[in-house]
C-alpha positions in Angstrom: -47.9 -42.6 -21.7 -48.6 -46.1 -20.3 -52.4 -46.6 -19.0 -54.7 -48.8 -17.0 -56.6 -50.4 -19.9 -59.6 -50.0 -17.9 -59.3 -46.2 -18.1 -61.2 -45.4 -21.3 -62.0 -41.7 -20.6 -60.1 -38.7 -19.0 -63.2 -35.5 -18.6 -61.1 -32.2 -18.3 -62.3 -28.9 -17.0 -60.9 -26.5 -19.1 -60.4 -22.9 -17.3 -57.4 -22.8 -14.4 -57.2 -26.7 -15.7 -55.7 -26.7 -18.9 -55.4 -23.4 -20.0 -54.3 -20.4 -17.8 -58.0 -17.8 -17.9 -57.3 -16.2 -15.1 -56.2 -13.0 -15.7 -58.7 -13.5 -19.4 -61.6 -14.2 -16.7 -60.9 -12.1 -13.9 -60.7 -8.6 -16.8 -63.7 -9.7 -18.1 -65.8 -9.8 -14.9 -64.1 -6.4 -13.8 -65.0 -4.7 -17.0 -68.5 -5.5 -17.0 -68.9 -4.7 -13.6 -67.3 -1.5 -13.8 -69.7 -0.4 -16.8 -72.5 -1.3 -15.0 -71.7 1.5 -12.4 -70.5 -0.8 -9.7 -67.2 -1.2 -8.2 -65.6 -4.9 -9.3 -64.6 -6.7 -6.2 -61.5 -9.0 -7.0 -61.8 -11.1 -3.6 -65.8 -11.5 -4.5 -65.3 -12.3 -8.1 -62.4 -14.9 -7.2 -64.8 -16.9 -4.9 -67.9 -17.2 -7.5 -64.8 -18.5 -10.2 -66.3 -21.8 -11.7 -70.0 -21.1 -11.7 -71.8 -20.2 -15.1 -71.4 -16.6 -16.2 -76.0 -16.9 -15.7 -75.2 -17.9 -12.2 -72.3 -15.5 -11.1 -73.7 -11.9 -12.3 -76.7 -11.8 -10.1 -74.4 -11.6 -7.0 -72.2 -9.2 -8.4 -74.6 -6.2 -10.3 -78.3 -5.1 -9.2 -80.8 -7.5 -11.4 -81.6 -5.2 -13.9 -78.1 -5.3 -15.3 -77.8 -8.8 -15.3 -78.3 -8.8 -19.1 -76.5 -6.0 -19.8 -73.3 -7.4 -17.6 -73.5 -10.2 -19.5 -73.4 -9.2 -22.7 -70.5 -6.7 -22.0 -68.5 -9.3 -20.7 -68.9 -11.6 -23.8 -67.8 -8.5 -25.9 -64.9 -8.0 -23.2 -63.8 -11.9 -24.1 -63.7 -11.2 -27.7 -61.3 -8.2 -28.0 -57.8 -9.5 -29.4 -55.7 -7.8 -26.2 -58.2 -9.4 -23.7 -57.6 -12.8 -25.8 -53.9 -12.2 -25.3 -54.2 -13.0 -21.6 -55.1 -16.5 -22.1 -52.3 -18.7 -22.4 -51.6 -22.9 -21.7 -50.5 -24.7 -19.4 -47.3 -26.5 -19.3 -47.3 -29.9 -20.5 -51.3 -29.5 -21.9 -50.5 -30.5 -25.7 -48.0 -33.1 -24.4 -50.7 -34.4 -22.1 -53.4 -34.4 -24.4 -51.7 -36.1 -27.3 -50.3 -38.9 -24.7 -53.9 -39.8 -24.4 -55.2 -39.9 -27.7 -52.1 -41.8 -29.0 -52.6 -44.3 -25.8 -56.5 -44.9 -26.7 -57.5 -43.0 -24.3 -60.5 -40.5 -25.4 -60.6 -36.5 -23.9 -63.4 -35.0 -23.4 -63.9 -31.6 -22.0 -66.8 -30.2 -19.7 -66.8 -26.2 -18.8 -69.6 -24.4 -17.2 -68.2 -21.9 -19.7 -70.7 -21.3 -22.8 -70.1 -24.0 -25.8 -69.4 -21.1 -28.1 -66.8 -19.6 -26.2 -65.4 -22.9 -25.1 -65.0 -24.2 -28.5 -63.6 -20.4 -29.3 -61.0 -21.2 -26.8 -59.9 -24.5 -27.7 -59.5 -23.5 -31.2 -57.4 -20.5 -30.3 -55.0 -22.2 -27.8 -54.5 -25.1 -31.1 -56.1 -28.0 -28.1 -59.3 -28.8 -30.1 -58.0 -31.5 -32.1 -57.7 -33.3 -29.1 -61.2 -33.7 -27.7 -63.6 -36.3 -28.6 -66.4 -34.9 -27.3 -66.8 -31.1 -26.0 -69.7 -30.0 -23.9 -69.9 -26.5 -22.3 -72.9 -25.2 -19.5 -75.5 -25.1 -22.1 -75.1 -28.5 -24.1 -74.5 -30.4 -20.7 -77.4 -31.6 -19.0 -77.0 -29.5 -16.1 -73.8 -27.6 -14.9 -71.6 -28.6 -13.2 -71.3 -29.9 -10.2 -74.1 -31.5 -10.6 -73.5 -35.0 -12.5 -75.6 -34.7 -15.7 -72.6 -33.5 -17.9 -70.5 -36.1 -16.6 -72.9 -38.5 -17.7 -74.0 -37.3 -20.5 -70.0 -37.5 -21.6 -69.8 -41.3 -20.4 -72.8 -42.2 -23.1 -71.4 -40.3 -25.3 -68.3 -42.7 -25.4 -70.0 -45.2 -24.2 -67.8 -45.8 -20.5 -68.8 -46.5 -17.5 -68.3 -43.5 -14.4 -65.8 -46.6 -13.6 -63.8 -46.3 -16.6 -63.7 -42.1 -16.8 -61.3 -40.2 -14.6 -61.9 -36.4 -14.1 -59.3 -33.3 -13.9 -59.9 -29.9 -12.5 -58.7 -27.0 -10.4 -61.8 -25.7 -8.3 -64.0 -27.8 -5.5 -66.8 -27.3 -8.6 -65.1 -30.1 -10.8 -64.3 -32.1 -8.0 -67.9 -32.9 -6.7 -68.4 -33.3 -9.8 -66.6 -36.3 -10.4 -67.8 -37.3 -6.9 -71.5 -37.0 -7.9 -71.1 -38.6 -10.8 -69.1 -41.6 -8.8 -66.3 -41.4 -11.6 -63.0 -43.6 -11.0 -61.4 -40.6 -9.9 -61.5 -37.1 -8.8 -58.1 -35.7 -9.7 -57.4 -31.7 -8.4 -54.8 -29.5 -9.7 -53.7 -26.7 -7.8 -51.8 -24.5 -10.8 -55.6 -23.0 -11.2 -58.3 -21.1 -9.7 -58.8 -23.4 -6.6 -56.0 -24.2 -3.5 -54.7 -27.7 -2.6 -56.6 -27.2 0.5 -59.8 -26.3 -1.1 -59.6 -29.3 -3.4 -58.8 -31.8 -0.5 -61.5 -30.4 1.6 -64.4 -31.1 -1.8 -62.7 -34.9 -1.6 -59.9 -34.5 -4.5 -58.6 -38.5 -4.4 -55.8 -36.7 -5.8 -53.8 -34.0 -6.5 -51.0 -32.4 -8.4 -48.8 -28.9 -9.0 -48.8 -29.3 -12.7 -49.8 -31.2 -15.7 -45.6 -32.5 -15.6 -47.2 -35.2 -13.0 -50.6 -36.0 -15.1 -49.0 -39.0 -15.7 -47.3 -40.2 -12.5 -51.0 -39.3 -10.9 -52.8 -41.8 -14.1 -50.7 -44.3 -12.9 -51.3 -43.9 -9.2 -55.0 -44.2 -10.0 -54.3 -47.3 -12.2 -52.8 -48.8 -8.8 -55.8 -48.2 -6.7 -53.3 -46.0 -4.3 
C-alpha cells in the first residue's frame, strides 16, 4: 500500500468497522433485555448501536435493572456460541498489515469496554496490529466527543492533521469531525447507512475495506 507520507495515523472503530458484531451485539442486548422481564426491541436497540453499553441500557430496561442488564449482557458476550457470531471483515488483516508494513501506525478507539475490546481483537488474531488500543473507559471521554481521538494523537505523537479516522456509524464520524482529523472516512458494510454517514459529514465513503486503499489515496490527493 502506497501512502501520503504525511499520513502517520489511521484511528479505526472496531465494531460494524472492522469486525462484523452485529449479530454478536444485537444477541447480547436481546438477551439481557429479555431477562430483565422486558420485551427486546430490534428497531430500538439498532438506533442506540455505537453508544457505551452505560449509556444504551437506561433507555432500554427500567433503572433498577440497569446493573443487572449489564452484567447479563457481559456474561451473554462471553459464551463460546455467542462468540461464534463475530466474524471479520473482508480485506481487515490485509488492510491492517498494509499499514504497519507502510509506516503507518493503527490504532483503535471503541466505545466498547477495554477488556472486551482487547478480548475481541485477540480472538479475531487483529491485535498484533494496533499500536495503541483505547476502549470507552481508557479514552478521555467516548466517543463522539474528541478526547479519545486526541488522546490517540499524543500517544503517537501526530497531529489531528496527520491521523485519518474509519468507521461505520454517524458516532465515529463526528468524531473525527470534532477532533478536526485529516479525514472522516465512513464505511457502509456496518451498523450505519451511506446516507446516515453523509448526513454526520463522512468526507468519504466506501462499501468495503477492498477500497481502503483507493479511498487513502483519494485523501492523499485532497479530492
Amino acid at each position: 500500500m502506497t501512502h501520503d507520507p504525511g499520513i502517520k495515523a489511521v484511528i479505526f472503530d472496531i465494531d460494524g468497522t472492522i469486525l462484523d458484531t452485529y449479530e454478536f451485539v444485537m444477541h447480547s442486548f436481546e438477551e439481557a433485555v429479555a431477562a430483565q422481564g422486558e420485551k427486546p426491541d430490534r428497531a430500538k436497540i439498532d438506533s442506540l448501536l455505537g453508544q457505551t453499553i452505560h449509556e444504551t441500557y437506561p433507555q432500554l430496561v427500567p433503572e433498577e435493572a440497569v446493573e443487572a442488564a449489564l452484567q447479563k449482557h457481559r456474561e451473554v458476550q462471553a459464551l463460546p456460541e455467542v462468540r461464534a457470531l463475530i466474524s471479520t471483515f473482508d480485506q481487515a488483516n490485509e488492510v491492517l498489515a498494509a499499514l504497519n508494513h507502510a509506516g503507518v501506525r493503527c490504532a483503535a478507539l471503541s466505545n466498547r469496554m477495554h477488556a472486551s475490546l482487547l478480548e475481541l481483537l485477540e480472538y479475531t488474531g487483529l491485535l498484533q496490529h494496533f499500536t495503541v488500543i483505547l476502549g470507552s473507559d481508557e479514552a478521555r471521554e467516548p466517543k463522539p466527543a474528541p478526547g479519545g481521538v486526541r488522546q490517540i494523537c499524543e500517544i503517537l505523537h501526530v497531529s489531528a492533521a496527520e491521523a485519518v479516522m474509519i468507521g461505520d456509524t454517524p458516532i465515529d464520524i463526528k468524531t473525527a469531525k470534532n477532533a478536526g482529523l485529516r479525514a472522516a472516512i465512513g464505511i457502509t458494510h456496518g451498523f450505519g447507512s451511506r446516507e446516515q454517514l453523509v448526513a454526520a459529514g463522512a468526507d468519504f465513503t466506501l462499501d468495503s475495506l477492498r477500497d481502503f486503499e483507493e479511498t487513502m489515496q483519494r485523501v492523499e490527493h485532497g479530492e
